[in-house]
C-alpha positions as CSV (number, residue, x, y, z in Angstrom):
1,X,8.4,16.2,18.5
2,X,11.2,14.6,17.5
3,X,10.2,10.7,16.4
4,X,13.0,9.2,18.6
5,X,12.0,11.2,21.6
6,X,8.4,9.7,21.8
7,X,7.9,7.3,24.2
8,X,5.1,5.0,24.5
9,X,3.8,6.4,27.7
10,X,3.8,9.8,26.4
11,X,1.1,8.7,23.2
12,X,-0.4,6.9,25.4
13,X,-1.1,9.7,27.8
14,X,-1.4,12.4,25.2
15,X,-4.5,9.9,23.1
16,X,-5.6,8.6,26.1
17,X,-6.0,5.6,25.6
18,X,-4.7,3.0,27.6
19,X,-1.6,0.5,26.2
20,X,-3.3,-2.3,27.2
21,X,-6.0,-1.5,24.8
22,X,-4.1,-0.9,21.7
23,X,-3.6,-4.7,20.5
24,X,-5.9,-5.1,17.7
25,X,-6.1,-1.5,16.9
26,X,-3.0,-0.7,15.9
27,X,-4.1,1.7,12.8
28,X,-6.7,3.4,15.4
29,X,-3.9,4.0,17.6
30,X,-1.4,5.1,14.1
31,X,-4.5,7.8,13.8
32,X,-4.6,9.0,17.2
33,X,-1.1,9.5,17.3
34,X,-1.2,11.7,14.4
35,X,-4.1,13.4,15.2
36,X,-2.3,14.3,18.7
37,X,0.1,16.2,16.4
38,X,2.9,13.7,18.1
39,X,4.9,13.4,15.3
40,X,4.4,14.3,11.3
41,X,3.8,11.5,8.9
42,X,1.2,9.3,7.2
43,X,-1.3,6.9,8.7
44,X,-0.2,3.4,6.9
45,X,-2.3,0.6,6.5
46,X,-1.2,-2.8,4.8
47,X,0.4,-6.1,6.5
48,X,2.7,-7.8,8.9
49,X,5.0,-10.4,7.1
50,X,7.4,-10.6,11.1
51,X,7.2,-13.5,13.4
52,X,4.4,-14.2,15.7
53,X,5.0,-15.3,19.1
54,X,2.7,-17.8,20.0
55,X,2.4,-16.9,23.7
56,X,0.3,-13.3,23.1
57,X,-2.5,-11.6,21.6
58,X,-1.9,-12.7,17.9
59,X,-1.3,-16.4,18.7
60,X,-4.5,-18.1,17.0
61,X,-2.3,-16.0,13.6
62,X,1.1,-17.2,14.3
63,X,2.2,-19.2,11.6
64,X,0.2,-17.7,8.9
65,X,1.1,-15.8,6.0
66,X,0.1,-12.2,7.1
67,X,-1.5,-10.1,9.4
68,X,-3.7,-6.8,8.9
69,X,-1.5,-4.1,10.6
70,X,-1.5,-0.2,10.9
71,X,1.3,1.8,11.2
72,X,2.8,5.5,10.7
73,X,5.1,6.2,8.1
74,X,7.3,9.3,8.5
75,X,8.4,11.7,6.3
76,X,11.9,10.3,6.0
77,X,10.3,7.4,4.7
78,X,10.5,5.2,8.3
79,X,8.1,3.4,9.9
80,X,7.2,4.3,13.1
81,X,5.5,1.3,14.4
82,X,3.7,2.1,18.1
83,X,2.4,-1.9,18.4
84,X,4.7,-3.7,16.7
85,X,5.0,-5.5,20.5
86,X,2.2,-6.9,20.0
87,X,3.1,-9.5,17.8
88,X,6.9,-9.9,19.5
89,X,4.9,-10.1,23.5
90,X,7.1,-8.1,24.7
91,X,7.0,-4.8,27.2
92,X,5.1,-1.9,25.2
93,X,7.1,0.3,23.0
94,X,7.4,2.9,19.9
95,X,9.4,0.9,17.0
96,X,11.4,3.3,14.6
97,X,13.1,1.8,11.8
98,X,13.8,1.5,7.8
99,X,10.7,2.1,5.5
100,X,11.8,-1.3,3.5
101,X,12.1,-3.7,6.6
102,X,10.6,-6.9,5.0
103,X,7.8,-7.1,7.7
104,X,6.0,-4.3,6.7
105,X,4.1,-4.0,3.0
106,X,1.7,-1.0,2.7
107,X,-1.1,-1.7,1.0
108,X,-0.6,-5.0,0.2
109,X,1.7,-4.5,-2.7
110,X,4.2,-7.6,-2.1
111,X,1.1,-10.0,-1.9
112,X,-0.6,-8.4,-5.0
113,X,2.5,-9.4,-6.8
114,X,2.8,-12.7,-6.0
115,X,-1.2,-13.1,-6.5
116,X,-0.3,-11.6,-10.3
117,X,-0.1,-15.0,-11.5
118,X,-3.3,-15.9,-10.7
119,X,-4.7,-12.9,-12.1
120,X,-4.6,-13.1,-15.9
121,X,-5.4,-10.3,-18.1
122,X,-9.2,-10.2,-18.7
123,X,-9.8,-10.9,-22.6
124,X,-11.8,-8.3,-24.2
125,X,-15.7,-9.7,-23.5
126,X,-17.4,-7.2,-26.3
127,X,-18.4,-4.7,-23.2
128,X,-18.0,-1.6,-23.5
129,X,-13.9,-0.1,-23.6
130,X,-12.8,3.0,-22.3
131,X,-10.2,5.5,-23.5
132,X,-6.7,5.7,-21.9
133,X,-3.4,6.9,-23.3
134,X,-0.2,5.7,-21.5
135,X,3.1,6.6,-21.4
136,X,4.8,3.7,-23.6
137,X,7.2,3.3,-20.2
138,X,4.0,2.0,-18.6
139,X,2.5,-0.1,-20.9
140,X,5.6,-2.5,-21.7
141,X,5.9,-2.4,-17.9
142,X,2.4,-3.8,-17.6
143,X,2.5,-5.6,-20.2
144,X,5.7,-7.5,-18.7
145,X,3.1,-8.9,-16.4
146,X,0.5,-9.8,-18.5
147,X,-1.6,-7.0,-19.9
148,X,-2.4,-6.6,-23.0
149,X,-3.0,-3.1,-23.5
150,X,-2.2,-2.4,-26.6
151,X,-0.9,-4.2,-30.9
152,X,1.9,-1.6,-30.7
153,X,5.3,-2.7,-31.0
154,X,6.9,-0.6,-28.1
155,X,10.8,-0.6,-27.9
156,X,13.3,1.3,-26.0
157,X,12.6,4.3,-24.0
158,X,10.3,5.7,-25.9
159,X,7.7,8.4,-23.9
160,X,5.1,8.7,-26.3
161,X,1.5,8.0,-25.1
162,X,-0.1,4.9,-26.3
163,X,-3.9,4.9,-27.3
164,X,-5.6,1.7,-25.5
165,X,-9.0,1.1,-24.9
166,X,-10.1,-1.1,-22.4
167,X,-13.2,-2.9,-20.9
168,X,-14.3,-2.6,-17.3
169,X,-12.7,-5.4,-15.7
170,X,-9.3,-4.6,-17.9
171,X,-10.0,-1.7,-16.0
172,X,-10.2,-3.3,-12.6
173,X,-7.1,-5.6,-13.2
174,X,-5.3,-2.3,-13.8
175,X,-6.5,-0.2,-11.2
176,X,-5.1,-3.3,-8.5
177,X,-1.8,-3.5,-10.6
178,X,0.9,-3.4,-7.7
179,X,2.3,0.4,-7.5
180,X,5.7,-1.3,-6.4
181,X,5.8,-2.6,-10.0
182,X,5.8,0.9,-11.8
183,X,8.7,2.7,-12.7
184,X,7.8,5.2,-10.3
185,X,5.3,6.6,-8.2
186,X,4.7,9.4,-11.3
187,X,3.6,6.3,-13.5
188,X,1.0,5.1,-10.8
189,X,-0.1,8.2,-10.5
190,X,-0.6,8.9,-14.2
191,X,-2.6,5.8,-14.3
192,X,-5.2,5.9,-11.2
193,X,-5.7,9.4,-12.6
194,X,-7.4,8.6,-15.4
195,X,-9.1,5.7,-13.7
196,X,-10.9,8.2,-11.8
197,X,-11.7,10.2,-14.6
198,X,-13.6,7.5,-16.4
199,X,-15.5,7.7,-12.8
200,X,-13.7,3.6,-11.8
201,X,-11.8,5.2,-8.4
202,X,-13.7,2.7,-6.1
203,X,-11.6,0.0,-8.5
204,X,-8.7,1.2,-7.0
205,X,-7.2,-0.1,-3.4
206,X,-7.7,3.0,-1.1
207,X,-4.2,2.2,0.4
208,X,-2.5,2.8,-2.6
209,X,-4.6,5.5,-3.7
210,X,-3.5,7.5,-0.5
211,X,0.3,6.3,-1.3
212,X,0.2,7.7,-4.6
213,X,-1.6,10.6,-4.5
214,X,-0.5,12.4,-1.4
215,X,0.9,15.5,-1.6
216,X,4.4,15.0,-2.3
């Protein structure tokens, strides 16, 4: 079905499961919709940065930072949002619009940047290190924010891979690097990939994991 043409009474019928039982389980209802074979796309979980209203279901979170929320994300990249009403108190409806609104961050990529700060770098603690070799892209990127990965002087664009041998928690700090921080989505992948071969994939935030590995 054509995203545009789905009305909220339709999922509704077709998961059945009553509207006035999807506040509060908006990725369950994301799932179901899916599942239904409604529309195409990608269960999305990560957070609400919108307003509030202070009238409705969410009102004991209005005026805090963030919310928990669940969504669909399509293959053109849109959100398809089937309770974003639930936060606006408004009459029930599907929401379609761009994947880059502000209110939505999958995974929790635009907090994880401003929490960088108060994540420094762990400093090498005589553990045992584990074997990685980056593209140079990736490593000054990381770097930028703190990491030390690496002695190497790294200038330019230069694509070589860069030997760097890390301990376990240098390991975790990577793993929860924001993936809206890499160059691309290639970089990220390059990286959790070889966190899960050194067997650390629980280290890394199962919403991005899905981002970045997905079948493209």
């Amino acid at each position: 079905m054509n995203p545009e043409e789905l009305t909220i009474e339709q999922a509704a019928k077709a998961i059945d499961w009553p509207v006035e039982k999807w506040e509060g389980n908006c990725y369950a209802v994301a799932c179901q919709i899916l599942k239904a074979g409604l529309v195409e796309g990608r269960a999305v979980y990560g957070a609400w940065y919108g307003d509030i209203n202070t009238d409705g279901y969410w009102k004991h979170r209005a005026g805090g930072m963030f919310v928990r929320h669940g969504w669909i994300g399509l293959p053109d990249g849109r959100v398809l949002d089937p309770t974003r009403w639930s936060f606006e108190v408004v009459e029930p409806y599907i929401w379609i619009g761009p994947g880059d609104s502000p209110e939505y961050d999958e995974g929790n990529n635009a907090l994880a940047e401003m929490m960088l700060s108060r994540n420094p770098w762990p400093e090498p603690d005589g553990s045992k290190t584990y074997h990685f070799e980056l593209l140079a892209e990736i490593v000054r990127e990381v770097e930028h924010y703190g990491a030390e990965l690496t002695d190497e002087e790294i200038d330019g664009l230069d694509y070589r891979h860069i030997d760097c041998d890390l301990t376990g928690p240098q390991v975790f700090w990577l793993a929860n690097f924001p993936i809206t921080l890499y160059p691309s989505r290639d970089h990220a992948r390059e990286v959790f990939t070889q966190i899960a071969e050194h067997d650390f994939r629980a280290y890394i935030p199962m919403d991005n994991w899905n981002a970045v590995m997905r079948k493209r």
